[in-house]
C-alpha positions as CSV (number, residue, x, y, z in Angstrom):
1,X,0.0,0.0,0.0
2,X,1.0,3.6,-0.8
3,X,2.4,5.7,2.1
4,X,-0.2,8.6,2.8
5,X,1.6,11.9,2.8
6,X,1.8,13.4,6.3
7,X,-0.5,16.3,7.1
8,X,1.6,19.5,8.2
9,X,1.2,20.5,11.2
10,X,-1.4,23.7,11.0
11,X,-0.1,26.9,11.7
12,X,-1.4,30.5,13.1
13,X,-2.3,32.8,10.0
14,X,-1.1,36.0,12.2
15,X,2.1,34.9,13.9
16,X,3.1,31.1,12.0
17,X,3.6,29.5,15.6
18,X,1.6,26.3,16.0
19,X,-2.3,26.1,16.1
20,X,-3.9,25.4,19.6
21,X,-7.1,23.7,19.6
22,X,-9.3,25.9,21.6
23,X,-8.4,28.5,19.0
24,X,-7.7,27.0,15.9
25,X,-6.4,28.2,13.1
26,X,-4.8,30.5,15.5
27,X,-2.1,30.1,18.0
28,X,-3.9,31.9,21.0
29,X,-7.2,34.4,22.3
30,X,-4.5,37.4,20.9
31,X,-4.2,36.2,17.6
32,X,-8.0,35.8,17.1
33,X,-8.5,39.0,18.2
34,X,-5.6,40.6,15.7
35,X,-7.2,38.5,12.8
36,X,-10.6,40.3,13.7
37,X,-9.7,43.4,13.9
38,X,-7.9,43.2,10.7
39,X,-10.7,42.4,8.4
40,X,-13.3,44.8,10.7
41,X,-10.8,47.9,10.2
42,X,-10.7,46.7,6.2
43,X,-7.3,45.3,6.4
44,X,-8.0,42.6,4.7
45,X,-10.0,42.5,1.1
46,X,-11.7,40.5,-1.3
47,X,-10.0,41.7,-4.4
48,X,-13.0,42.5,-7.2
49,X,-13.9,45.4,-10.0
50,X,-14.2,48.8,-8.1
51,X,-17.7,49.5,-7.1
52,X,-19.1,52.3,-9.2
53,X,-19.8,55.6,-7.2
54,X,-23.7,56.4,-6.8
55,X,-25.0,59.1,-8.3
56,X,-26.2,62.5,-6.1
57,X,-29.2,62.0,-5.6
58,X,-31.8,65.2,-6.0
59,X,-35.0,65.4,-4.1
């Protein structure tokens, strides 16, 4: 029987250290939090067409 590649060991998307469990993918509580805050302040993005401005609006 073929050998089954080993599965890396997963690793925190903010710092690279080793993923805990109670937090996984991250490392620790911290980590989450940084990862958060980064896509809530717009850090991170979806990359896409630019959206088209809206037109003024007259009442």
């Amino acid at each position: 029987m073929p050998n089954k590649p080993e599965a890396k060991a997963a690793r925190c998307p903010v710092c690279g250290k080793s993923a805990a469990s109670p937090f996984r993918p991250f490392c620790s509580q911290r980590c989450k939090q940084v990862d958060l805050g980064r896509w809530l302040s717009g850090s991170y993005a979806i990359p896409g067409t630019p959206a088209e401005p809206e037109e003024d609006k007259q009442d």
